[in-house]
TIVEX-280692 format. One line per field, with one value per atom (N, C-alpha, C): x, y, z; residue in one letter; atom name; residue number from 0; chain. Coordinates in pm, 1 decimal. Layout:
// residues N
X <- [X, ...] $
Y <- [Y, ...] $
Z <- [Z, ...] $
aa <- [A, ...] $
at <- [CA, ...] $
i <- [NUM, ...] $
ch <- [A, ...] $
This chain:
// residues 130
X <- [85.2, 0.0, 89.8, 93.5, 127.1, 102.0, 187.8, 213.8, 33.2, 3.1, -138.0, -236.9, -240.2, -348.6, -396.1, -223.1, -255.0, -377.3, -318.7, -370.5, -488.4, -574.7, -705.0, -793.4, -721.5, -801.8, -817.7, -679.2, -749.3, -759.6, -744.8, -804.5, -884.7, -1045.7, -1158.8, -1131.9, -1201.3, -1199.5, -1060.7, -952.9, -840.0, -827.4, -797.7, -789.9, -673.9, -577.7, -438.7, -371.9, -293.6, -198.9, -166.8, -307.3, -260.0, -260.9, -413.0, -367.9, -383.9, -419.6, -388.9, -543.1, -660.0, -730.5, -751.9, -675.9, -670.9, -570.2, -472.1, -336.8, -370.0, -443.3, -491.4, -632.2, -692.0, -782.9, -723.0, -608.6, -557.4, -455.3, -405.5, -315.1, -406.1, -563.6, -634.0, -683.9, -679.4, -752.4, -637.3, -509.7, -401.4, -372.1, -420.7, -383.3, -443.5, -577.1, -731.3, -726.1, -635.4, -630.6, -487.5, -401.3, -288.0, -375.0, -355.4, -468.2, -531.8, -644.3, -754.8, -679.7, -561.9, -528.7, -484.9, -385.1, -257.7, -356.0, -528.5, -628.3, -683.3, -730.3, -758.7, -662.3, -521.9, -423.8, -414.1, -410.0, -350.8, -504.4, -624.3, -755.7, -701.4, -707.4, -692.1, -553.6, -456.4, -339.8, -282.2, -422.6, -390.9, -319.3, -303.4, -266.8, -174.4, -84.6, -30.5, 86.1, 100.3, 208.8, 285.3, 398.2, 493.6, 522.3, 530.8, 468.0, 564.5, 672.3, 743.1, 668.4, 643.7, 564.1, 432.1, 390.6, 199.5, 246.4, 358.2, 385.1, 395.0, 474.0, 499.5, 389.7, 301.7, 199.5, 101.2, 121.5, -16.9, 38.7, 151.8, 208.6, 198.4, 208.9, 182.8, 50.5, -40.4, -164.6, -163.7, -164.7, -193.1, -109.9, -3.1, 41.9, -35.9, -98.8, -167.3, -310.6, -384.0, -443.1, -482.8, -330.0, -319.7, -191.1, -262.8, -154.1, -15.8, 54.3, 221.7, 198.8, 172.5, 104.3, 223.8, 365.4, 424.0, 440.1, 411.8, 405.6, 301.1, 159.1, 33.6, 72.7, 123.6, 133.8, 238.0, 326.8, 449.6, 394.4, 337.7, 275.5, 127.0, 115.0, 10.3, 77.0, 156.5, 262.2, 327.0, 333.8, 459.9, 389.6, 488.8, 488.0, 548.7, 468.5, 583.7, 617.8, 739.8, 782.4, 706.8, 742.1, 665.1, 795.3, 876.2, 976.7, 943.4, 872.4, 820.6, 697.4, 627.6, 455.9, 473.3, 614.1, 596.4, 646.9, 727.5, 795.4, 720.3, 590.0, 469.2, 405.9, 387.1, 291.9, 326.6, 472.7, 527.7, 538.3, 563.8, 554.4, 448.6, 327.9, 166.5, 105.6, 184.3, 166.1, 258.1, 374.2, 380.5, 357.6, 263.7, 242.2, 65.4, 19.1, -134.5, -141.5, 24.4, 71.9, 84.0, 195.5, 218.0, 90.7, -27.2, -131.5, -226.5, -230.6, -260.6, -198.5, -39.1, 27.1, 25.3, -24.5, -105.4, -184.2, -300.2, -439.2, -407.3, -319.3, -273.0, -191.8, -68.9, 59.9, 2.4, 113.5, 100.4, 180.8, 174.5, 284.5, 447.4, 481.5, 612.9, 676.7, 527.9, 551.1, 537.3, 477.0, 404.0, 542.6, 653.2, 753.3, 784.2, 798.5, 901.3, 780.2, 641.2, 577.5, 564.6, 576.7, 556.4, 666.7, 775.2, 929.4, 897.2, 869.7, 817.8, 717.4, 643.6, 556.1, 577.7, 652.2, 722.0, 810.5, 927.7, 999.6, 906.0, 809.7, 742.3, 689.7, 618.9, 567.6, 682.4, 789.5, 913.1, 951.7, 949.1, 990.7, 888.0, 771.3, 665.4, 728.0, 744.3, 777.7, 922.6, 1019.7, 1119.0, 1125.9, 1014.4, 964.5, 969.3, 907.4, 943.6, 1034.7, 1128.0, 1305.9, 1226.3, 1292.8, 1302.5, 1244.4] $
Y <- [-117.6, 0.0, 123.9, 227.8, 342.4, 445.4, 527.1, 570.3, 674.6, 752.5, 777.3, 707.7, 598.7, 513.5, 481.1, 489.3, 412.1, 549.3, 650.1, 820.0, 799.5, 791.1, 735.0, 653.2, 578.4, 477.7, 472.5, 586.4, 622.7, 751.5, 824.8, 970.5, 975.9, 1011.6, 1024.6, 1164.0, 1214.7, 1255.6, 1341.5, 1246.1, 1292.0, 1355.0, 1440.5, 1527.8, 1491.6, 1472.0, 1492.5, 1624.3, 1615.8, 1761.0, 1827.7, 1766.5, 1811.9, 1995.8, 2063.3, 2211.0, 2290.1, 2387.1, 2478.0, 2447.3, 2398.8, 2363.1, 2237.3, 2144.6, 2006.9, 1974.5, 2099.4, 2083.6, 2116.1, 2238.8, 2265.1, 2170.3, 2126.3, 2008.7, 1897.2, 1839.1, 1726.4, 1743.0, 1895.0, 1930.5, 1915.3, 1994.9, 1989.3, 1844.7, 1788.5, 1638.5, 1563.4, 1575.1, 1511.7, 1546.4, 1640.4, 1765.4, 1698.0, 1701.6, 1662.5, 1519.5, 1425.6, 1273.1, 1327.6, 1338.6, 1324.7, 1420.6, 1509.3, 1619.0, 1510.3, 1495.9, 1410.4, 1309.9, 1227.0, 1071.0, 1142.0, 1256.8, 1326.8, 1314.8, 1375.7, 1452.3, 1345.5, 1224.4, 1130.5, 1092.6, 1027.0, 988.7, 1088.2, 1166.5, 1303.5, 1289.6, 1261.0, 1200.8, 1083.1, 987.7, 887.0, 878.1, 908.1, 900.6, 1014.9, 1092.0, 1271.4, 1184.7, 1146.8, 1116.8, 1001.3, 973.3, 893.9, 932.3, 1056.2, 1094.2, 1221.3, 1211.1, 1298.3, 1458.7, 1531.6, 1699.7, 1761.2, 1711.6, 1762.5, 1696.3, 1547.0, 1462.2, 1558.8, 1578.4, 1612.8, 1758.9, 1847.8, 1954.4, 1967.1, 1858.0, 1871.7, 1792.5, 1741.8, 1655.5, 1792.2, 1867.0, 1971.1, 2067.0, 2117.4, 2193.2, 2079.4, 1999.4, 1940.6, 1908.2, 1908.8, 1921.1, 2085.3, 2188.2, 2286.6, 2311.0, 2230.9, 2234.2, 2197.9, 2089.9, 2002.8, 2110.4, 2189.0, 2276.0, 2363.8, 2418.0, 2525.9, 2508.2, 2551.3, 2534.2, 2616.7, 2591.9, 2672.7, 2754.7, 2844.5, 2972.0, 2989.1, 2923.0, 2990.2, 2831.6, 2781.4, 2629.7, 2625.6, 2656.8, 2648.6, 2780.2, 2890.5, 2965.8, 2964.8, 2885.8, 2843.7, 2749.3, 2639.1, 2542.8, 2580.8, 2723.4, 2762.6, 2787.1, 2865.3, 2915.9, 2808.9, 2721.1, 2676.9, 2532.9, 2494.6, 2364.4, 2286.3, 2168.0, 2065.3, 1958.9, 1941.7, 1826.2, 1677.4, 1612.8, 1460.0, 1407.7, 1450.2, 1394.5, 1480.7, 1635.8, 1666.6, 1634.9, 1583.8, 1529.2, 1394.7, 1284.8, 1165.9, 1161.3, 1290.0, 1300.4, 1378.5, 1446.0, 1501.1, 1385.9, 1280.2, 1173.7, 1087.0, 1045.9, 992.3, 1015.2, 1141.5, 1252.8, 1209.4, 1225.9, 1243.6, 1062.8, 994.8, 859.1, 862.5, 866.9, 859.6, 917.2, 1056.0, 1137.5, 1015.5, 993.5, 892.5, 754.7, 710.6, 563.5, 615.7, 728.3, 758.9, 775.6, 866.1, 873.0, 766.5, 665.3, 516.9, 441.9, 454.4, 429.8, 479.7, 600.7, 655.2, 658.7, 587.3, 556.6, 440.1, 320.3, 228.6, 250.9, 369.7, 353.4, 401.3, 370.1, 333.7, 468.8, 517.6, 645.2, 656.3, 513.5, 486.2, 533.8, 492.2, 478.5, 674.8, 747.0, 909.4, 966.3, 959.6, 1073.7, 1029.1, 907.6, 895.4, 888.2, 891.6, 942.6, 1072.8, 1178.5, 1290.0, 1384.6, 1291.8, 1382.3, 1326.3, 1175.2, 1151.9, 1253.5, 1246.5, 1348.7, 1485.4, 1503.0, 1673.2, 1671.4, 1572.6, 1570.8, 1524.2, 1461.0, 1452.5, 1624.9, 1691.1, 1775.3, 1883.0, 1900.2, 1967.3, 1947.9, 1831.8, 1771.8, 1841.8, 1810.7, 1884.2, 2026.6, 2107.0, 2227.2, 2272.0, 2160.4, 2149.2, 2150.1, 2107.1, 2141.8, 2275.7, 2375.8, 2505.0, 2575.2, 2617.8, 2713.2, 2820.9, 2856.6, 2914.7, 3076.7] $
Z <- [0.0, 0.0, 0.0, -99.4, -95.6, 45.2, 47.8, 157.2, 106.7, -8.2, -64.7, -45.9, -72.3, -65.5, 97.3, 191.8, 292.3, 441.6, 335.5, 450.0, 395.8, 251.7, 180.0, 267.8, 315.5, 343.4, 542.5, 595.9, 697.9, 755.9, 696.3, 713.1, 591.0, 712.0, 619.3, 569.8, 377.6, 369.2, 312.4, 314.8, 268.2, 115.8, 123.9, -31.4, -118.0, -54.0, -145.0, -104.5, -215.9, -242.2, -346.8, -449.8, -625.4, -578.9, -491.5, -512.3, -376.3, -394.2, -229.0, -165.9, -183.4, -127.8, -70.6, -149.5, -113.7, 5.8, 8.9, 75.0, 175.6, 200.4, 314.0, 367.8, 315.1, 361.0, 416.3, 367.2, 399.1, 535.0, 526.2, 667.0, 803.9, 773.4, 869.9, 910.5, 834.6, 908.6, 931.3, 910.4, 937.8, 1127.6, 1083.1, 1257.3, 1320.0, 1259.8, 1358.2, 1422.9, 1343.3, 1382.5, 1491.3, 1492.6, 1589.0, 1715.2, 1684.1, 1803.1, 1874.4, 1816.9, 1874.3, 1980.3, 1940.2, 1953.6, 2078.2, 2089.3, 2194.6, 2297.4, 2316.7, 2375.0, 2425.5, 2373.7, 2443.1, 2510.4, 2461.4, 2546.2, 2709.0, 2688.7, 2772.0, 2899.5, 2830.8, 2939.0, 3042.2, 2926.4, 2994.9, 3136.5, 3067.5, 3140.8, 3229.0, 3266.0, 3332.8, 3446.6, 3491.1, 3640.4, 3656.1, 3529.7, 3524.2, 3454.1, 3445.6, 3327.7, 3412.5, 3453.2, 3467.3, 3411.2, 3525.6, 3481.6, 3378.0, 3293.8, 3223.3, 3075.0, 3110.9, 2997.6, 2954.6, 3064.3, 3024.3, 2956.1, 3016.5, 2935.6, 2797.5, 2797.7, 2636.9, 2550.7, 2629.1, 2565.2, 2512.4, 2622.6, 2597.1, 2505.0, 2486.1, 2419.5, 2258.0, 2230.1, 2109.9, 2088.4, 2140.0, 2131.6, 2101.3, 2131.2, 2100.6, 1960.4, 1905.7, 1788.0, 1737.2, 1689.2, 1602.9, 1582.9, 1679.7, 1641.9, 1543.5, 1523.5, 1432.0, 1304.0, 1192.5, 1075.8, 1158.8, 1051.4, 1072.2, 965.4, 982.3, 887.8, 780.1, 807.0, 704.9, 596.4, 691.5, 613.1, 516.7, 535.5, 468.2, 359.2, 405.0, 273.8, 164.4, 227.4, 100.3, 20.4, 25.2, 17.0, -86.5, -13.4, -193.3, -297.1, -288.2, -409.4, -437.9, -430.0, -450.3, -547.4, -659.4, -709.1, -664.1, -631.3, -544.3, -665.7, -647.1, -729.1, -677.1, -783.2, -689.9, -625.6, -567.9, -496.9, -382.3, -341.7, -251.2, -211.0, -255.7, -236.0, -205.4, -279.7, -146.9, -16.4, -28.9, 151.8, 205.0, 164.1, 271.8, 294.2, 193.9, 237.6, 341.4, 327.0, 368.6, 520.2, 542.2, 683.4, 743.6, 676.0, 670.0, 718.2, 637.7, 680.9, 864.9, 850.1, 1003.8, 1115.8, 1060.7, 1175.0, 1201.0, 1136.7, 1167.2, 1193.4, 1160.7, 1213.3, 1393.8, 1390.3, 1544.2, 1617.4, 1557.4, 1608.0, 1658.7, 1591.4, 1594.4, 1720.2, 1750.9, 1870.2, 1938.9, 1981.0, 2090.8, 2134.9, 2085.4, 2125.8, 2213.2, 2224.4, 2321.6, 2382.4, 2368.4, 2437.9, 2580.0, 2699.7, 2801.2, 2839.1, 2982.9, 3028.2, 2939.8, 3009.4, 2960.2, 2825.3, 2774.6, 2565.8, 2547.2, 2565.6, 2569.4, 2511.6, 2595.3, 2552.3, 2417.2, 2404.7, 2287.8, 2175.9, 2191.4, 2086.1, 2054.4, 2179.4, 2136.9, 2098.3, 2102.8, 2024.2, 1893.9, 1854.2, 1707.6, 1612.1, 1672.7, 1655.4, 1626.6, 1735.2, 1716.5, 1549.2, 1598.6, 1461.1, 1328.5, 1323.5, 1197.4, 1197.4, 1236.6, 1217.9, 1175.4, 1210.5, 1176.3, 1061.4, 1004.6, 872.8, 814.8, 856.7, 717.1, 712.0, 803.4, 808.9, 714.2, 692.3, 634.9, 499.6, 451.9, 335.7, 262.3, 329.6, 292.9, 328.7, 191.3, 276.2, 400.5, 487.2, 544.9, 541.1] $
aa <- [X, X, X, X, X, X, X, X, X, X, X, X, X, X, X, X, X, X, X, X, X, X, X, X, X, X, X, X, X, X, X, X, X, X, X, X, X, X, X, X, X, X, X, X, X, X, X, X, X, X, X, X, X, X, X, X, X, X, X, X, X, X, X, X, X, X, X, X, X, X, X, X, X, X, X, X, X, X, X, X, X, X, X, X, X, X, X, X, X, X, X, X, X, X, X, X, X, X, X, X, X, X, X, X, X, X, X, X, X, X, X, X, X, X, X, X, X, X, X, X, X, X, X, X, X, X, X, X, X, X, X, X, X, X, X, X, X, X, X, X, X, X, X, X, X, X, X, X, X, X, X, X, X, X, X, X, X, X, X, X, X, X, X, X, X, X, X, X, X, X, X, X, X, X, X, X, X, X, X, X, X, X, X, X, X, X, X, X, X, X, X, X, X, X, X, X, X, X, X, X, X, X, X, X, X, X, X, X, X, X, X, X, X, X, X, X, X, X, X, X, X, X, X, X, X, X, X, X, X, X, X, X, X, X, X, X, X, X, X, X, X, X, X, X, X, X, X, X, X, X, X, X, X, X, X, X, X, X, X, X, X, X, X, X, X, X, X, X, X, X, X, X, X, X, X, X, X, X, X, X, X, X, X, X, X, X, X, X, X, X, X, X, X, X, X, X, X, X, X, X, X, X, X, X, X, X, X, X, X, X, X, X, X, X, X, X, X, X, X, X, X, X, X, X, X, X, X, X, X, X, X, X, X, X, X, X, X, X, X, X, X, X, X, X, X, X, X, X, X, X, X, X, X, X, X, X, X, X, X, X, X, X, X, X, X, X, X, X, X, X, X, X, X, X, X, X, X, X, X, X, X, X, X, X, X, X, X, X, X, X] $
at <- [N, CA, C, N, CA, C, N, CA, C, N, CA, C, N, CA, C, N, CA, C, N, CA, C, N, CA, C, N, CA, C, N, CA, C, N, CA, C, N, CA, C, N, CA, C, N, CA, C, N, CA, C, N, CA, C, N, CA, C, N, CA, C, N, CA, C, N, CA, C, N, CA, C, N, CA, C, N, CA, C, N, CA, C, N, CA, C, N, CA, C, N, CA, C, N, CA, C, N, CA, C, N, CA, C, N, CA, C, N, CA, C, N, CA, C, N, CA, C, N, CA, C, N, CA, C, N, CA, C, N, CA, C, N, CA, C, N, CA, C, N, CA, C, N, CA, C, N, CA, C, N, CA, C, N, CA, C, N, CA, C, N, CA, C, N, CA, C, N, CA, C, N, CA, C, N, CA, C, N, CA, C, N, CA, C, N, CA, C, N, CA, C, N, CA, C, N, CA, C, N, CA, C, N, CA, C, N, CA, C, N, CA, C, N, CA, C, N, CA, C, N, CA, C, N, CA, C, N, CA, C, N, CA, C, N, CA, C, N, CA, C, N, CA, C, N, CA, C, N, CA, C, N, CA, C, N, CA, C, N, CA, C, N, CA, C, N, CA, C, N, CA, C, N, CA, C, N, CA, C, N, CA, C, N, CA, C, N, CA, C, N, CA, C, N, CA, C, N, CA, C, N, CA, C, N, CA, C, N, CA, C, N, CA, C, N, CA, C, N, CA, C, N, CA, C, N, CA, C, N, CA, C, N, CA, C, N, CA, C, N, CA, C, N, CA, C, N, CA, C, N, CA, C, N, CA, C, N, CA, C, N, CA, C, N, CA, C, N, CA, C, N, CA, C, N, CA, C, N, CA, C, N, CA, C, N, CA, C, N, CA, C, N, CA, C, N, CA, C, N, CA, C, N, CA, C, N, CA, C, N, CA, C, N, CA, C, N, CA, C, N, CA, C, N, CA, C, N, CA, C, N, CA, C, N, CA, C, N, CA, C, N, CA, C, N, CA, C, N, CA, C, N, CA, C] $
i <- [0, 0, 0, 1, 1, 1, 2, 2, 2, 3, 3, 3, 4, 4, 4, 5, 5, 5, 6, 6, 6, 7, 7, 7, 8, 8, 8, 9, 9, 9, 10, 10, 10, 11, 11, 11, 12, 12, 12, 13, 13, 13, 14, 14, 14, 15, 15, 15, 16, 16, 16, 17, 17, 17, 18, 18, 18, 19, 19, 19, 20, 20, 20, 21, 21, 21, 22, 22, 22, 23, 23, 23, 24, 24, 24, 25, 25, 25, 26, 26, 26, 27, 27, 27, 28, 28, 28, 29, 29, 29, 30, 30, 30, 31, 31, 31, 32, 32, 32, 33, 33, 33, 34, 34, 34, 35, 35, 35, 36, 36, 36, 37, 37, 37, 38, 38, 38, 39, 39, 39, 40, 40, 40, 41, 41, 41, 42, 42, 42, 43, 43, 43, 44, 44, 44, 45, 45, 45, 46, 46, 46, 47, 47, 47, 48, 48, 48, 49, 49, 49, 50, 50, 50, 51, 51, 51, 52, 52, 52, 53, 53, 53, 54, 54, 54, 55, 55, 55, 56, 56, 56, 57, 57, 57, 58, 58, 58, 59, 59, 59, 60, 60, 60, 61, 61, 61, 62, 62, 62, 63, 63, 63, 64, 64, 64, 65, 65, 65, 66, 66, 66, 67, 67, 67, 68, 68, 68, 69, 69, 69, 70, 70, 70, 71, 71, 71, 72, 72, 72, 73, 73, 73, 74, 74, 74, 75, 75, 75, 76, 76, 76, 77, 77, 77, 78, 78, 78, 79, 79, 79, 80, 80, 80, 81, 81, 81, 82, 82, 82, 83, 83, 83, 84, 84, 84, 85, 85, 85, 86, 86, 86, 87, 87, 87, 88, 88, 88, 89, 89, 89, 90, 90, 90, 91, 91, 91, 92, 92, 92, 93, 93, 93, 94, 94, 94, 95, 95, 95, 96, 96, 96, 97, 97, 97, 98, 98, 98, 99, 99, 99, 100, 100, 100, 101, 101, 101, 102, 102, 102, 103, 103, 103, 104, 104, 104, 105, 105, 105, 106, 106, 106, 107, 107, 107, 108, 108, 108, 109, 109, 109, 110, 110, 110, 111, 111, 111, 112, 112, 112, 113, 113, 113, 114, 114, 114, 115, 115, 115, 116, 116, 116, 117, 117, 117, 118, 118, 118, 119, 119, 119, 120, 120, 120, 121, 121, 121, 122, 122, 122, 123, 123, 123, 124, 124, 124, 125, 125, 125, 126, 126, 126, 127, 127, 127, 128, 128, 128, 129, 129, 129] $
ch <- [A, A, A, A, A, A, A, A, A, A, A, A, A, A, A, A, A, A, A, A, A, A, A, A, A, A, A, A, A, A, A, A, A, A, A, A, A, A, A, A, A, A, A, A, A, A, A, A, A, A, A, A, A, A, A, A, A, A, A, A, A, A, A, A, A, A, A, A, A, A, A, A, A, A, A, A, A, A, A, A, A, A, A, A, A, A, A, A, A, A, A, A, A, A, A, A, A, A, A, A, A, A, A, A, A, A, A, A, A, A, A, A, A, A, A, A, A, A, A, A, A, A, A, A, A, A, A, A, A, A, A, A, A, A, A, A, A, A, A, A, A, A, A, A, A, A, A, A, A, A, A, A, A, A, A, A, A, A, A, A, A, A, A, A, A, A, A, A, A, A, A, A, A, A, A, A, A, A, A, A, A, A, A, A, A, A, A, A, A, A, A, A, A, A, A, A, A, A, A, A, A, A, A, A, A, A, A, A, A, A, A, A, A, A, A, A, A, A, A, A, A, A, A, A, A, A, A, A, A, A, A, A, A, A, A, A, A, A, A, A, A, A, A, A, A, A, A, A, A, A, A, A, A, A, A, A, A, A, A, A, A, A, A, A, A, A, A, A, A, A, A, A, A, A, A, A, A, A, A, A, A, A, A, A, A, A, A, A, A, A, A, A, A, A, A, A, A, A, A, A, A, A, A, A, A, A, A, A, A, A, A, A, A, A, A, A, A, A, A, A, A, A, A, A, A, A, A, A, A, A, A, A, A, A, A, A, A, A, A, A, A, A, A, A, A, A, A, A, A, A, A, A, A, A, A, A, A, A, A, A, A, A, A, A, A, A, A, A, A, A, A, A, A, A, A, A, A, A, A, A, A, A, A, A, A, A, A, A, A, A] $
């Protein structure tokens, strides 16, 4: 399964990235699944997770919120090669695989999903120069 096919089939509603409406459709529900997964995790495990952990849990939850304004507007202008559209997917696939491993991970498992997490979301950001 393509790293395309595989976000298709689990982010409802997935658009793609052929143009600036689809790009921005597909960022928001990409957000909306990790968000969501962090928000339940962060319920379930309030009282089980270490005050530097839940920090950075909540601080990446409030990422997943909101575009990276300079990310979403490079990303209109811009033509992506298809050597940049399989390393968003690709990104895009492991930021909703990680999301997926957070709906079970345990205290223990939290940090080292939410530096994954962090660094996938950085990578997308890497995408656009500076």
């Amino acid at each position: 399964m393509t790293d395309l096919e595989y976000l298709q089939a689990r982010v409802p509603g997935f658009a793609g990235y052929a143009d600036e409406e689809s790009r921005h459709e597909s960022d928001r529900r990409v957000r909306a699944i990790v968000g969501a997964a962090l928000a339940d995790a962060q319920a379930r495990l309030v009282d089980r997770l270490a005050g530097d952990v839940s920090t950075s849990l909540e601080a990446l939850i409030f990422r997943c919120e909101f575009p990276d304004q300079r990310y979403v507007t490079e990303l209109d202008h811009r033509h992506l090669e298809e050597q940049q559209l399989a390393t968003l997917a690709r990104i895009d696939r492991a930021l909703v695989e990680q999301a997926e491993s957070v709906s079970s991970a345990g205290p223990a498992e939290i940090p080292a999903l939410v530096s994954e997490i962090d660094l996938q979301l950085d990578h997308r950001d890497d995408l656009v120069p500076a």
